[in-house]
C-alpha positions as CSV (number, residue, x, y, z in Angstrom):
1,X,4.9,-10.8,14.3
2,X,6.5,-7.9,12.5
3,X,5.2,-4.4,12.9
4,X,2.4,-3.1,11.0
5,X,4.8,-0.7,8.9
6,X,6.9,-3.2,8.3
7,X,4.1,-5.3,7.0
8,X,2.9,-2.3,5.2
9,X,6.5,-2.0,3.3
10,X,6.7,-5.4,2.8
11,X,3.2,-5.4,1.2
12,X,4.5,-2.0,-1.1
13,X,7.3,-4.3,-2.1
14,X,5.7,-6.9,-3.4
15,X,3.2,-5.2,-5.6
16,X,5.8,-3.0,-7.1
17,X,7.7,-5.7,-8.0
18,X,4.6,-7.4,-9.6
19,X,4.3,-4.3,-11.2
20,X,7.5,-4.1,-12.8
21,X,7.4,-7.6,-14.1
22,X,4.4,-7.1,-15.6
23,X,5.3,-4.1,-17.4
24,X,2.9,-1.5,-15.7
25,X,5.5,0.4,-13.7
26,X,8.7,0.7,-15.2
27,X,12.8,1.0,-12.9
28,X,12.5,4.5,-13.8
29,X,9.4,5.7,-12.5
30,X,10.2,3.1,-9.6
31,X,10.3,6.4,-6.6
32,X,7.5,8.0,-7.3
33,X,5.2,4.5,-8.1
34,X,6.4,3.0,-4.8
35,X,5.7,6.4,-2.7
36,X,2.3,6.4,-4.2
37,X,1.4,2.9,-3.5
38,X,3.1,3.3,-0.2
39,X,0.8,6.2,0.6
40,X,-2.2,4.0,-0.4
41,X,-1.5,0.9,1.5
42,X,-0.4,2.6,4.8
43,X,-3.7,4.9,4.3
44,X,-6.0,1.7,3.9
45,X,-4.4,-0.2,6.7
46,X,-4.7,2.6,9.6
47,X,-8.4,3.4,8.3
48,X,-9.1,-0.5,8.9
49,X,-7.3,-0.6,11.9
50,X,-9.0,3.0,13.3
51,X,-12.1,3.0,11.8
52,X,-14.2,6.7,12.1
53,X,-18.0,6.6,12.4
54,X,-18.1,8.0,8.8
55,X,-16.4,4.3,7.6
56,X,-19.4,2.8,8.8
57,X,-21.1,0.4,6.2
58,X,-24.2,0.4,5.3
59,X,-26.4,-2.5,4.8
């Protein structure tokens, strides 16, 4: 099983690419669209896998 970062760039990848295709992001705002979405997945994925007690839900 690969690392989590590595799972965590693959996943990047794949929804910029997505992206591109679809029009939303274009090749020349490609750096900044993948460091942002980069950010955001590698920030979800290590608050799921280390959740604080201010993540708690709420039922």
């Amino acid at each position: 099983m690969a690392s989590i970062d590595e799972q965590v760039l693959r996943a990047t990848k794949e929804i910029v690419v997505k992206f591109i295709e679809g029009g939303r992001i274009s090749p020349a705002g490609f750096t900044d669209s993948f460091k942002n979405i980069y950010d955001t997945v590698h920030d979800t994925v290590k608050r799921r896998a280390h959740p604080s007690s201010s993540d708690d839900h709420k039922a």
